[in-house]
N, CA, C and O of each residue as an XYZ file, in Angstrom:
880
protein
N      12.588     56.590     10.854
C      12.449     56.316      9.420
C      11.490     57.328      8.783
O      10.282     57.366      9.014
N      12.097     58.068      8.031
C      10.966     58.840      6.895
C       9.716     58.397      6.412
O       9.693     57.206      6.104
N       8.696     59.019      6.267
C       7.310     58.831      6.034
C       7.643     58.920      4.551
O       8.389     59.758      4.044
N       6.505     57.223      3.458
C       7.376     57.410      2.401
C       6.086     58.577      1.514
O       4.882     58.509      1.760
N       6.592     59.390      0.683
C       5.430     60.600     -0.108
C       5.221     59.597     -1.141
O       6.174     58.937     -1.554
N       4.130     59.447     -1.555
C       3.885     59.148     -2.368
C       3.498     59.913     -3.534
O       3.835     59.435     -4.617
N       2.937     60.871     -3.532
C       1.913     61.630     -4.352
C       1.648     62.985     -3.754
O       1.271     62.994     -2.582
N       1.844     64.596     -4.640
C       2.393     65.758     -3.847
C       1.790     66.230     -4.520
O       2.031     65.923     -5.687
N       0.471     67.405     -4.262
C      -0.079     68.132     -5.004
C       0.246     69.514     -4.471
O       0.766     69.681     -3.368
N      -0.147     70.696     -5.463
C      -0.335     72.103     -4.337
C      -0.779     72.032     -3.202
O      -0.299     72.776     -2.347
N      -1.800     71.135     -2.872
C      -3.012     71.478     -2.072
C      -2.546     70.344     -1.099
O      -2.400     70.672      0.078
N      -2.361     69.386     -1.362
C      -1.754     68.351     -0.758
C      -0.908     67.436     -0.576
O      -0.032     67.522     -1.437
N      -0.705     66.431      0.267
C       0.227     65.215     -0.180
C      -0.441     63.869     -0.079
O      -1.480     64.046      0.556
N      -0.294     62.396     -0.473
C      -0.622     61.411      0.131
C       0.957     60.570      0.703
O       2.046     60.986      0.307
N       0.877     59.756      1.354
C       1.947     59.508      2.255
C       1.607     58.119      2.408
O       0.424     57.872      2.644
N       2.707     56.835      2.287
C       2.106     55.649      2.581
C       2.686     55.667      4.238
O       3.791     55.957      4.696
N       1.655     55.305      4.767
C       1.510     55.007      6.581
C       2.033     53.385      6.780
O       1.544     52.298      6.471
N       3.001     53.716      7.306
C       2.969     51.969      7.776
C       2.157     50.909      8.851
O       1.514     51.275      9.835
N       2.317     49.805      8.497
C       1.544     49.563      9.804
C       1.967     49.407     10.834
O       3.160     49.141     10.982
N       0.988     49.544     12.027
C       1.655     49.538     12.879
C       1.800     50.837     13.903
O       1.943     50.923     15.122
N       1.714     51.627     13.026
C       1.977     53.201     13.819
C       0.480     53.814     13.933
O      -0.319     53.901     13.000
N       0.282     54.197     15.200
C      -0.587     54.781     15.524
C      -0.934     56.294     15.264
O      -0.102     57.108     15.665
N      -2.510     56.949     14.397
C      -2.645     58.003     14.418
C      -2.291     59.295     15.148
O      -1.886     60.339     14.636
N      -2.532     59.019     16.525
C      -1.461     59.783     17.269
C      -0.747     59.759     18.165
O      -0.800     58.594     18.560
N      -0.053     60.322     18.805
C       0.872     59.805     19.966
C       0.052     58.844     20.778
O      -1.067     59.186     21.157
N       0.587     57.553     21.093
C       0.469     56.263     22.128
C       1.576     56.624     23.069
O       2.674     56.656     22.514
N       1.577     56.860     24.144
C       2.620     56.477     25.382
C       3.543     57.351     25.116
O       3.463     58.577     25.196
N       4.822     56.407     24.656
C       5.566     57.619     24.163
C       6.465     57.637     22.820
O       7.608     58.090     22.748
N       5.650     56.997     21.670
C       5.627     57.055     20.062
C       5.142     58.307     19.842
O       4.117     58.676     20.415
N       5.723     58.995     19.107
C       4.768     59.653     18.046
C       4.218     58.936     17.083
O       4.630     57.884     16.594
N       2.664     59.935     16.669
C       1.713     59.033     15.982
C       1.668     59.718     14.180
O       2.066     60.734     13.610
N       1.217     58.939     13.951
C       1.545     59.637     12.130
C       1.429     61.016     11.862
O       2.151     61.735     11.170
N       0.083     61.368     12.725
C       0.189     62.971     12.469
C       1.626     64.021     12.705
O       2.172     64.844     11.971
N       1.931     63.491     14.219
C       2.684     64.125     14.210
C       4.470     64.201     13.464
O       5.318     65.065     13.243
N       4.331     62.945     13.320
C       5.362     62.679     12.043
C       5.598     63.255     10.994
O       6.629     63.554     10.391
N       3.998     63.452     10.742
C       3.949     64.192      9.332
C       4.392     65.600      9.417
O       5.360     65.901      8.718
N       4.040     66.196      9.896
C       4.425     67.216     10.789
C       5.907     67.850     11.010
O       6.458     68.912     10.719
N       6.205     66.844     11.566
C       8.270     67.169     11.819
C       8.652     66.956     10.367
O       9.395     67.783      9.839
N       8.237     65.990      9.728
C       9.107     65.919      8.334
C       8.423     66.783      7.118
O       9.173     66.934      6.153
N       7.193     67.342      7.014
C       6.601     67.988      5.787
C       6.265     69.306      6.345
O       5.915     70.190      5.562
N       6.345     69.591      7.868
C       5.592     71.262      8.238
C       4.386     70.834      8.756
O       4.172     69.763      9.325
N       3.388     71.985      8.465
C       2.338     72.007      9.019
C       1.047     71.624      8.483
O       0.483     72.442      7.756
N       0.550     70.639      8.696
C      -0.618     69.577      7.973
C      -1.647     69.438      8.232
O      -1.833     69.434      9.449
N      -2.705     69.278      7.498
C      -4.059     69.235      8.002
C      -4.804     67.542      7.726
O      -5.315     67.224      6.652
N      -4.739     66.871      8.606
C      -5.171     65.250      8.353
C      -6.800     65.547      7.700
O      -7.457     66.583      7.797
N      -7.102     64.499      7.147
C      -8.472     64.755      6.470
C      -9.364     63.384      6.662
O     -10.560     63.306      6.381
N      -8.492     62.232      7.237
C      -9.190     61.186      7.039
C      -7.850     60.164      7.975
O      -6.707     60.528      8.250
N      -8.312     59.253      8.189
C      -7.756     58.043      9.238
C      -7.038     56.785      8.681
O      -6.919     56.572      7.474
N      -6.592     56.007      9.613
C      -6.269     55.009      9.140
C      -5.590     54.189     10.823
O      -4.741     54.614     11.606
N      -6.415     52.916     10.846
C      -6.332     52.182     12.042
C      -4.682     51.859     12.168
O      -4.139     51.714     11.072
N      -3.840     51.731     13.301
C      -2.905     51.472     13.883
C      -2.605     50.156     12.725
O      -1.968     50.579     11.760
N      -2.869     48.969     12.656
C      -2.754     47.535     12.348
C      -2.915     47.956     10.520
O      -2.556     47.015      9.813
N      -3.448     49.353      9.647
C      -3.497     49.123      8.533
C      -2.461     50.199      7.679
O      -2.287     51.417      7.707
N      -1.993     49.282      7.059
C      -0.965     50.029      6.110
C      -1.639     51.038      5.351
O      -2.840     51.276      5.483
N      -0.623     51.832      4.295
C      -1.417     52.087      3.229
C      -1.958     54.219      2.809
O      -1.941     55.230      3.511
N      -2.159     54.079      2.059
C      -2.485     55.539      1.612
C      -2.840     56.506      2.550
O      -3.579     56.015      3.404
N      -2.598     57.721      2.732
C      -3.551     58.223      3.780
C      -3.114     60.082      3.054
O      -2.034     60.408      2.561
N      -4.103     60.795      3.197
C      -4.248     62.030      2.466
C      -3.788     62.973      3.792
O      -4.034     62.556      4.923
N      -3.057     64.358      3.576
C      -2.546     65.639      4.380
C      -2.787     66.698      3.604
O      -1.908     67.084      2.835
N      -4.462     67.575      3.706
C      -3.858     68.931      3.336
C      -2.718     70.135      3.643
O      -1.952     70.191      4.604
N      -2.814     70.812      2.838
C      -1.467     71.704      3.430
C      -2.027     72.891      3.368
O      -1.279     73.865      3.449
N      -3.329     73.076      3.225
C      -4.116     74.296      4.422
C      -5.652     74.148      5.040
O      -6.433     73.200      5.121
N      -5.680     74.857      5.241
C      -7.313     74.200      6.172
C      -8.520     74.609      4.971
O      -9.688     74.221      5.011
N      -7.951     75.436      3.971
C      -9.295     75.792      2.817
C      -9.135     74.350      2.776
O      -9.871     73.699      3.518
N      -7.915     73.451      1.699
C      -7.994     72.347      1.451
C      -8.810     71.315      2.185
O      -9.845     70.732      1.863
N      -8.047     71.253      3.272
C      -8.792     70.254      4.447
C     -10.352     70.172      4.467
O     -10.934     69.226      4.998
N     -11.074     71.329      3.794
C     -12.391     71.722      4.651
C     -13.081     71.297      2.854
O     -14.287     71.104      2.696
N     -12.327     71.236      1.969
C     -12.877     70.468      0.430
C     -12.777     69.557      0.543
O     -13.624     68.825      0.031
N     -11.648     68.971      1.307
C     -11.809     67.212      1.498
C     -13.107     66.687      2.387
O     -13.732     65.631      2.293
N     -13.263     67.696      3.193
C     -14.603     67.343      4.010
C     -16.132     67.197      3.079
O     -17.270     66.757      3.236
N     -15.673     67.574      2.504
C     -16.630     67.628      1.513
C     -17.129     66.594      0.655
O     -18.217     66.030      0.541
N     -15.638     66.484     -0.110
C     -15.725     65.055     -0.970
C     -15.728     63.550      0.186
O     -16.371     62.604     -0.268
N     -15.389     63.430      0.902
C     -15.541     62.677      1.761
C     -17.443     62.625      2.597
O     -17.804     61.562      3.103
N     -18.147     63.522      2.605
C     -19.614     63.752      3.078
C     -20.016     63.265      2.033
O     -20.641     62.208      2.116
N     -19.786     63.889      0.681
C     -20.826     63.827     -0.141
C     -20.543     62.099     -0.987
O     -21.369     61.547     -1.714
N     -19.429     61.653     -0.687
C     -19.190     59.701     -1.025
C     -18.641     60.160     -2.431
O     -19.184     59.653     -3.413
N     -17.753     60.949     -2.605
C     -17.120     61.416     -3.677
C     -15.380     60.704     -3.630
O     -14.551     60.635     -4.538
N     -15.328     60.414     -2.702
C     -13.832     59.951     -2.657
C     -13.906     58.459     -2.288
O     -14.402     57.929     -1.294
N     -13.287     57.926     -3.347
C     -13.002     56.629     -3.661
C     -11.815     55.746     -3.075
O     -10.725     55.894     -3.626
N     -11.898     54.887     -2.071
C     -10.848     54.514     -1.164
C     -11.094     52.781     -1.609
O     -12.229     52.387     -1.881
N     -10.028     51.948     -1.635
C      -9.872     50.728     -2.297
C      -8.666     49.838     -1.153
O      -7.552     50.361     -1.188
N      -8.748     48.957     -0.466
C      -8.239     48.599      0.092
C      -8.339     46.822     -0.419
O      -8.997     46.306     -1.321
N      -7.285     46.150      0.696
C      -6.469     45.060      0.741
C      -6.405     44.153      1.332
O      -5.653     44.451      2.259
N      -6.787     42.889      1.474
C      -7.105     42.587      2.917
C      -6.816     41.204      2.706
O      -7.483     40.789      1.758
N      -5.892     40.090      3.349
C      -5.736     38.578      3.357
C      -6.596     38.014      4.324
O      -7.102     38.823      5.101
N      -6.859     36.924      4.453
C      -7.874     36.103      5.412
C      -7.711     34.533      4.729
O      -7.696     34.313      3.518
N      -7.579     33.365      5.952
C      -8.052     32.430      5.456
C      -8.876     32.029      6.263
O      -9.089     32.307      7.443
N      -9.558     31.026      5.213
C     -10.863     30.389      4.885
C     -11.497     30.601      4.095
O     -11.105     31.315      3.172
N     -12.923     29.997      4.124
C     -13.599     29.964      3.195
C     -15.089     31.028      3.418
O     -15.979     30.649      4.179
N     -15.177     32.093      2.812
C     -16.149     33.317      2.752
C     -17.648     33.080      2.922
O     -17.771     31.978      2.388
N     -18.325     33.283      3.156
C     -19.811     33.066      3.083
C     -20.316     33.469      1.543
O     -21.191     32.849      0.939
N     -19.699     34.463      1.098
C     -20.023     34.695     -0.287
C     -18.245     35.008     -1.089
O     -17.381     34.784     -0.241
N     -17.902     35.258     -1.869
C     -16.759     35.911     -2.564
C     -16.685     36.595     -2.995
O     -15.565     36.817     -3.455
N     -17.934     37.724     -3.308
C     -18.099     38.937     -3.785
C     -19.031     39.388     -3.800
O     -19.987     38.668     -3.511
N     -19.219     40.445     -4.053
C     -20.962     41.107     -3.665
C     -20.841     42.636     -2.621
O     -19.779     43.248     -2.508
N     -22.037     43.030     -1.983
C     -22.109     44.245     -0.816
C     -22.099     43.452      0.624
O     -22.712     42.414      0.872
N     -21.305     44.150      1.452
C     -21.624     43.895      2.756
C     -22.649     44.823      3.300
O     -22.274     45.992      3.214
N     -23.548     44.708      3.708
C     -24.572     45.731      4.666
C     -25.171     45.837      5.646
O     -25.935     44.899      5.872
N     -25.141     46.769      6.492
C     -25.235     46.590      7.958
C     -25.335     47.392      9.038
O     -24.246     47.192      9.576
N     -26.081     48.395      9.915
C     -25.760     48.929     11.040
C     -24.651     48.949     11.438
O     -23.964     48.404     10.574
N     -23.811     49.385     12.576
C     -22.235     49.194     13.234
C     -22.721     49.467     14.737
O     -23.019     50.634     14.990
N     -22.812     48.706     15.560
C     -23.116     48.893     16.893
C     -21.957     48.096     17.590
O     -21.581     46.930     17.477
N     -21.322     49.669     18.727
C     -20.368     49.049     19.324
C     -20.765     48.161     20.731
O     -21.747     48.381     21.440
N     -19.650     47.009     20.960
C     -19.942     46.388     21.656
C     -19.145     47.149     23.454
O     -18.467     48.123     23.781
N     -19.597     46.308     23.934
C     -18.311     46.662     25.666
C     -17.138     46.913     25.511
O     -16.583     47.966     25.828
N     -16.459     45.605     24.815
C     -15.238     45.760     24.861
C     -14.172     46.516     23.820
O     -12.957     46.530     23.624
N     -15.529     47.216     23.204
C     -14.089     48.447     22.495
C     -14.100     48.055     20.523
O     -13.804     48.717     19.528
N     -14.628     46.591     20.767
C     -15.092     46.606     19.597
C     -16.314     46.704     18.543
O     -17.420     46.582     19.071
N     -16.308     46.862     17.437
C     -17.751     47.330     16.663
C     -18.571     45.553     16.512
O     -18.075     44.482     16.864
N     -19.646     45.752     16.005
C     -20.187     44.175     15.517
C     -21.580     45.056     13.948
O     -21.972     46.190     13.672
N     -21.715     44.201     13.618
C     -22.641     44.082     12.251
C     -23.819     44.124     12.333
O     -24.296     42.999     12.180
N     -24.792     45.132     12.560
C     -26.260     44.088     12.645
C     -27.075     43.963     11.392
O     -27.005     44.570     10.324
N     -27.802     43.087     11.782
C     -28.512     43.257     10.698
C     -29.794     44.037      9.790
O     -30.358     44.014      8.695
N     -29.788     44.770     11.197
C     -30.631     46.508     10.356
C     -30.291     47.582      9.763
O     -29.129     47.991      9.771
N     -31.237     48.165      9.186
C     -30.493     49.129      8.100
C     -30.950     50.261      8.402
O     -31.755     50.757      7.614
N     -30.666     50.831      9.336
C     -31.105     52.240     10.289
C     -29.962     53.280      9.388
O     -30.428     54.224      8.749
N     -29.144     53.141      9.393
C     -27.941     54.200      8.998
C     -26.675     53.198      8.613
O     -25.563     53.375      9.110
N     -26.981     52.038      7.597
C     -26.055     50.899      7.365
C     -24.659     51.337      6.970
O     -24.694     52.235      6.128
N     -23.490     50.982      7.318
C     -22.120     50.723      6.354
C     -22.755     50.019      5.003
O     -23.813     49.488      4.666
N     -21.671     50.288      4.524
C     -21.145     49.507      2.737
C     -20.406     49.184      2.457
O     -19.648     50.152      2.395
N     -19.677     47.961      2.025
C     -18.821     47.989      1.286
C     -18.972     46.671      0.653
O     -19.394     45.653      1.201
N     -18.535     46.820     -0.701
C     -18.428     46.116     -2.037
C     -17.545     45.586     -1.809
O     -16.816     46.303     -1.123
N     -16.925     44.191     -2.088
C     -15.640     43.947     -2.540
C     -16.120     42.115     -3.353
O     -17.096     41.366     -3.393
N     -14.612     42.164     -3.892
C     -14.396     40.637     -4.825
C     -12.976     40.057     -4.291
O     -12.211     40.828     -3.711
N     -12.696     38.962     -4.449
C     -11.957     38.216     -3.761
C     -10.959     36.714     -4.615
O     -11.557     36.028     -5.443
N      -9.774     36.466     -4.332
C      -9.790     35.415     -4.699
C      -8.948     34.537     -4.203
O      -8.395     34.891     -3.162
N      -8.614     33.257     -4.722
C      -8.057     32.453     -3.886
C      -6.760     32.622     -3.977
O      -6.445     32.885     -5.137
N      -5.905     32.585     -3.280
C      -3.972     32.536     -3.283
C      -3.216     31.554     -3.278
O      -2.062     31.432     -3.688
N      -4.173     30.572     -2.611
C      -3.619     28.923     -2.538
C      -3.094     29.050     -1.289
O      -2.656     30.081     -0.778
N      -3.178     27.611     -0.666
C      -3.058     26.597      0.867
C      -4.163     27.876      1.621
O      -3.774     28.766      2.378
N      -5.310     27.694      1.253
C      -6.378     28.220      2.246
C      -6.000     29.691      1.886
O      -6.948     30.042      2.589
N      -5.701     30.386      1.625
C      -5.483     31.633      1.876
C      -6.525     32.576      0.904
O      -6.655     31.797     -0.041
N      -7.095     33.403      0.659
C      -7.913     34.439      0.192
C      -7.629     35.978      0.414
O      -7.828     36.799      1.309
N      -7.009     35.956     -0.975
C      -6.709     38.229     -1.028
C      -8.486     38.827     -1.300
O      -9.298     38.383     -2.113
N      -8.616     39.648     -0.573
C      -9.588     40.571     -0.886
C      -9.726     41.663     -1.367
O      -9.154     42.307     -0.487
N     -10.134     42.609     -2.296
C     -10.337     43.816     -2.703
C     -11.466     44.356     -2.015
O     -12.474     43.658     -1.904
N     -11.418     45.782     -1.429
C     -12.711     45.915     -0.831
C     -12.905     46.945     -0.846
O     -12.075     47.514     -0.136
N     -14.018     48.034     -1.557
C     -14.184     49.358     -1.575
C     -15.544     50.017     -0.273
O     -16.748     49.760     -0.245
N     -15.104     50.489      0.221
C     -16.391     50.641      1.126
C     -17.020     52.403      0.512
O     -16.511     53.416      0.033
N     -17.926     52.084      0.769
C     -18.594     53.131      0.522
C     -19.164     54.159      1.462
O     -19.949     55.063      1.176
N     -18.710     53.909      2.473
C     -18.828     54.649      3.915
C     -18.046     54.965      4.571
O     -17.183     55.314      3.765
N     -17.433     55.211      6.065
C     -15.937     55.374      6.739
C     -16.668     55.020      7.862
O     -17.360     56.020      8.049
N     -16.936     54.239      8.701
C     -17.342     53.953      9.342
C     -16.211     53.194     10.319
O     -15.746     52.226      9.716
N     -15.459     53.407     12.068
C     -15.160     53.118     12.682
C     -14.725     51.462     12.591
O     -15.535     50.725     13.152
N     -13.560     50.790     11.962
C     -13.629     49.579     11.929
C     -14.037     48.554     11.429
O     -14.166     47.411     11.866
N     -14.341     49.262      9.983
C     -16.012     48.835      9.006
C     -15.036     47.859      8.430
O     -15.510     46.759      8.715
N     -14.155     47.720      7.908
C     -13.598     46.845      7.292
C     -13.512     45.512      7.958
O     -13.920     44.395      7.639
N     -12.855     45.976      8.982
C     -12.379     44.707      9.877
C     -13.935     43.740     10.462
O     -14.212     42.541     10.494
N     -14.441     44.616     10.736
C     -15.900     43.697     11.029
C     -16.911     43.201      9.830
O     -17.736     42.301      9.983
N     -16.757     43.764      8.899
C     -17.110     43.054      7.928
C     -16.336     41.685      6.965
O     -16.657     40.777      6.197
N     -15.282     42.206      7.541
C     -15.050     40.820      7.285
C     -15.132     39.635      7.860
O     -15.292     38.587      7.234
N     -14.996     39.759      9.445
C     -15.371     39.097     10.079
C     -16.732     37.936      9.855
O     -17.029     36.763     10.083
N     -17.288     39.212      9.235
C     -18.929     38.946      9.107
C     -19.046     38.049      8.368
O     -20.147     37.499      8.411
N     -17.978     37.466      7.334
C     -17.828     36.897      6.361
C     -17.755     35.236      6.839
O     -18.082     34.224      6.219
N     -17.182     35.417      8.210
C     -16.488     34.156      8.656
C     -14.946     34.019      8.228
O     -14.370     32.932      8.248
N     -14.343     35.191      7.849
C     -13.157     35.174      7.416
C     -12.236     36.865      8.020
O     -12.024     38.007      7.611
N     -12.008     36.147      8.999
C     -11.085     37.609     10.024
C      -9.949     37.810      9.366
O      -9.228     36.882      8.999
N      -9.638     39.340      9.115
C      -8.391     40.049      8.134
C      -7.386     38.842      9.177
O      -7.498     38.478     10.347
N      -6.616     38.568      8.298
C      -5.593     37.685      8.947
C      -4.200     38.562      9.883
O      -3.334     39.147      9.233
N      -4.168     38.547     11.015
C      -3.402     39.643     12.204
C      -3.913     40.653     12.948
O      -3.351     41.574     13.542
N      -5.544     40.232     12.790
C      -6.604     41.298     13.622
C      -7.126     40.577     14.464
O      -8.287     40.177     14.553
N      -5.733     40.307     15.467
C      -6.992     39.613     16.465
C      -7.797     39.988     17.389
O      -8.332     39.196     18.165
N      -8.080     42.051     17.409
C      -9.385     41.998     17.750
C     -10.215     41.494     17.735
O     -10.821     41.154     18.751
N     -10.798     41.089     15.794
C     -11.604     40.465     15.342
C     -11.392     39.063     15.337
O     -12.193     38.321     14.769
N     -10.640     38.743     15.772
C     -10.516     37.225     15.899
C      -9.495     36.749     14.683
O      -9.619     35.710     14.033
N      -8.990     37.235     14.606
C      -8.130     36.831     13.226
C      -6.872     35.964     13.638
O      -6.641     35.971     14.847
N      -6.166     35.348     12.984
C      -5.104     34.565     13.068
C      -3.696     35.356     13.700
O      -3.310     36.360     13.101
N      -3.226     35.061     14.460
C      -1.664     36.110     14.776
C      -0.985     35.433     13.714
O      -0.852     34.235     13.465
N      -0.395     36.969     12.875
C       0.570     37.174     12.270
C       1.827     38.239     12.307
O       2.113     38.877     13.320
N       2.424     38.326     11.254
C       3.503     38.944     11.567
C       3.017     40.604     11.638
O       3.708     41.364     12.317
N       1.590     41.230     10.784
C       1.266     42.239     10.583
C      -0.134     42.114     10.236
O      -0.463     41.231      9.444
N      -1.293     43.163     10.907
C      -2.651     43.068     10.101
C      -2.390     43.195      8.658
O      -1.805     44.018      7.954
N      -3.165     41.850      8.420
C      -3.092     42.566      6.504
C      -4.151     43.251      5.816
O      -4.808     42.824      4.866
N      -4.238     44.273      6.352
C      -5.445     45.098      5.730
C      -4.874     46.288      5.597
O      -4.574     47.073      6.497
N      -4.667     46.452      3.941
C      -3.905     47.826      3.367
C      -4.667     48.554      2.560
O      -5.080     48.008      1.537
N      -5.137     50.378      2.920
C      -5.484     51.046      1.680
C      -4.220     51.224      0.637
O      -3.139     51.665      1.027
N      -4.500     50.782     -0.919
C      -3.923     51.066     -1.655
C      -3.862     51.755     -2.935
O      -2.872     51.970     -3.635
N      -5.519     52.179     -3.199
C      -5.850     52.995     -4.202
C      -6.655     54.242     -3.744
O      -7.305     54.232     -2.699
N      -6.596     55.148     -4.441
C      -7.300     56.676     -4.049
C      -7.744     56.893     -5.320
O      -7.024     56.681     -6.296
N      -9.012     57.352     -5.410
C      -9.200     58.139     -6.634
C     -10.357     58.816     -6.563
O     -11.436     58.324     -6.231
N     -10.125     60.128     -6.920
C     -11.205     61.426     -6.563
C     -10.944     62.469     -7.571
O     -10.047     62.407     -8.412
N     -12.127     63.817     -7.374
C     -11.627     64.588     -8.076
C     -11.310     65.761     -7.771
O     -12.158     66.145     -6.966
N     -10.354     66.781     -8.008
C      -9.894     67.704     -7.133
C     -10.101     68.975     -7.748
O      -9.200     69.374     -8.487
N     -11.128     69.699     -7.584
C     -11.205     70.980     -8.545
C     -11.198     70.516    -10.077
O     -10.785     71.481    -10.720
N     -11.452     69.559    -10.843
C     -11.519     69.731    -12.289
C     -10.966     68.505    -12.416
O     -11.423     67.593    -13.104
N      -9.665     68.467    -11.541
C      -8.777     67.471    -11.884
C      -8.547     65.760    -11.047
O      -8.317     65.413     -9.888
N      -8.732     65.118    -12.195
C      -8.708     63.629    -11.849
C      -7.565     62.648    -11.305
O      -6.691     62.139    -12.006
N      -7.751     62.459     -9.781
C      -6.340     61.936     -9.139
C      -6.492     60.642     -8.959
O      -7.548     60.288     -8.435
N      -5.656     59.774     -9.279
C      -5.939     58.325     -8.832
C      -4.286     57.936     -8.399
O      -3.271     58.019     -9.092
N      -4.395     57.650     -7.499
C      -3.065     57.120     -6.785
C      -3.310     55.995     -6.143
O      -4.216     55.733     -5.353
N      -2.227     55.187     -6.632
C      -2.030     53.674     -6.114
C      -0.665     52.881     -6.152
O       0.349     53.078     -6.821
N      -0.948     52.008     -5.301
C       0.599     51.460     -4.741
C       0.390     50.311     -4.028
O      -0.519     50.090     -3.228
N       1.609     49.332     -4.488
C       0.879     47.746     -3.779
C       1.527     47.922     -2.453
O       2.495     48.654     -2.249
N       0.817     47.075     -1.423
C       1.550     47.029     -0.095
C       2.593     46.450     -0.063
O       2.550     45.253     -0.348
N       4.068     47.127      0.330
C       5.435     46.824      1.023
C       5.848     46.193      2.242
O       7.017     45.826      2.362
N       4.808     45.990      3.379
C       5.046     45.683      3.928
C       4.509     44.393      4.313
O       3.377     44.308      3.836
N       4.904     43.065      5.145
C       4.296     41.895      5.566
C       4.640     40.693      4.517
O       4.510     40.825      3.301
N       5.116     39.455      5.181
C       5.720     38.262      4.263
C       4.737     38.093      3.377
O       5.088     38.120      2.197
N       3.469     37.907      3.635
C       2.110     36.944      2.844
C       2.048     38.124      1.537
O       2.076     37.726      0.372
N       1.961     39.608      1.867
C       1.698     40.484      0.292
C       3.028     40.467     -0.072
O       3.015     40.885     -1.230
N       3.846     40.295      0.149
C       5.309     40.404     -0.890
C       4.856     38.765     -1.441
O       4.959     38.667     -2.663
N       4.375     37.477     -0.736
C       4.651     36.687     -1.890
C       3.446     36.622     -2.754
O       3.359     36.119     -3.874
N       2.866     36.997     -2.307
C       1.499     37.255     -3.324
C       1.637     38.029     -4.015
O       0.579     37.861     -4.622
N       2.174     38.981     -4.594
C       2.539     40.480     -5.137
C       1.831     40.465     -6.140
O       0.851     41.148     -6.439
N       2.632     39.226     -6.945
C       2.172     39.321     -8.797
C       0.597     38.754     -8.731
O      -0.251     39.000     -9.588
N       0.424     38.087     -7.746
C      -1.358     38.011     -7.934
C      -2.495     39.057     -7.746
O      -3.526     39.322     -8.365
N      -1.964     39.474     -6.787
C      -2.162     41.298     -6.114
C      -2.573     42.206     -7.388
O      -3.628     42.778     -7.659
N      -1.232     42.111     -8.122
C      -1.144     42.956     -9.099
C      -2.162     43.060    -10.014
O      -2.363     44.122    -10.603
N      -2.785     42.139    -10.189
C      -4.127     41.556    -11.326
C      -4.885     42.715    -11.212
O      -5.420     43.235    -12.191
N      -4.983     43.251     -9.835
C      -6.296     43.881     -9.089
C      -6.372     45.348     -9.529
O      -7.316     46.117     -9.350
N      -4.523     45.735    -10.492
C      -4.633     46.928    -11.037
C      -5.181     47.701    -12.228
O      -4.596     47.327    -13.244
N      -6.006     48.556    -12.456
C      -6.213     49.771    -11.477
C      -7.468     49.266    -10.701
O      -8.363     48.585    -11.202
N      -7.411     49.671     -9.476
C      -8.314     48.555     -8.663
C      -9.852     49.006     -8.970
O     -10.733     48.157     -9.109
N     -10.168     50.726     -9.086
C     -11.497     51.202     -9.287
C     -11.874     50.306    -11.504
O     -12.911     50.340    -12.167
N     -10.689     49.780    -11.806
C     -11.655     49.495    -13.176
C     -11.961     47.832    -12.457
O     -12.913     47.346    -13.068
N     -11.569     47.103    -11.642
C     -12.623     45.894    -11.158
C     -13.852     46.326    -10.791
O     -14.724     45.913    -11.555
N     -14.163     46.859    -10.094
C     -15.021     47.537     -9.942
C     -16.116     47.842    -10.794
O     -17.273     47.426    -10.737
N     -15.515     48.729    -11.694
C     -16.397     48.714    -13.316
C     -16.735     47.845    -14.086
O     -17.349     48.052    -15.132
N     -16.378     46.764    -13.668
C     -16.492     45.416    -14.250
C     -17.280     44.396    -14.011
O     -17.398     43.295    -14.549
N     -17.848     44.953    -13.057
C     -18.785     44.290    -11.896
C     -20.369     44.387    -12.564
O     -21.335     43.964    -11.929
């Protein structure tokens, strides 16, 4: 199946990643990179996206490019907005998460509660009905798994992460779906609701509220 383009600049492309597919070759899948690759040429990845999360993901199309994205990405210039279902009930419903990231044995990260070199991320939340809770969540860091353990942290595991302890479902529901940065002068904001998984197709039109996701944000 074709990788779908979303958004095609000189300099680059963004591409929605499905979930599910791994960054790079597992066993014997090819992994998004190299996907990208057979179907667009020759690409320069700039940034990640976990196996279990749908959603936006950026390809320069030369290494000058690649090496400006490094940039806006160091300096907390690039604005990433993600998606995330969970039920229960939150410890808070909106506000900063903050925290150290210390990995554990088994492969996964945990939260602490010192602030040596903390993650971030902001987000607001609301209810969907029969227990269920959509999240908006902007992090302000890239930190290894930061999403998923912060939510955790919440008492509310992305619902299909059962690394983190989350509920088995049909798909992790934790999707990047907004981008917005600036590229030489020019102001890019790209966004797109998640396609894939039963729970965001029936939630859609509630989802939708959350658009453009960086003006919630401003609202705050």
């Amino acid at each position: 199946m074709p990788l779908p383009l979303v958004f095609e600049h000189d300099d680059f492309i963004v591409l929605d990643k499905p979930a599910g597919v791994s960054f790079h070759c597992e066993e014997n899948e090819l992994g998004l990179a190299q996907l990208a690759n057979q179907q667009f040429g020759t690409l320069w990845p700039v940034h990640r996206l976990d196996k279990l999360t749908s959603g936006l993901i950026i390809f320069a199309k030369s290494a000058q490019a690649a090496a400006l994205f490094q940039t806006l990405f160091a300096s907390h210039q690039m604005n990433k907005y993600y998606l995330a279902l969970a039920y229960g009930k939150p410890k808070k419903k909106q506000g900063m998460i903050t925290g150290d990231m210390q990995k554990a044995r088994s492969g996964s990260w945990m939260l602490m509660r010192t602030l040596e070199n903390p993650a971030r991320t902001r987000f607001i939340s609301q209810s969907l009905g029969d227990g269920l809770r959509g999240y908006l969540l902007r992090p302000s860091t890239g930190r290894t798994h930061q999403l998923r353990v912060m939510m955790k942290s919440l008492g509310t595991p992305i619902l299909g992460d059962e690394r983190y302890a989350g509920l088995r479902a049909d798909r992790g529901y934790l999707d990047a779906f907004g981008l917005q940065f600036n590229w030489q002068g020019q102001a890019i904001e790209v966004m797109r609701l998640p396609n894939q998984g039963e729970l965001f197709l029936v939630h859609q039109s509630q989802l939708t509220e959350w658009l453009p996701p960086w003006q919630q944000f401003a609202l705050k």
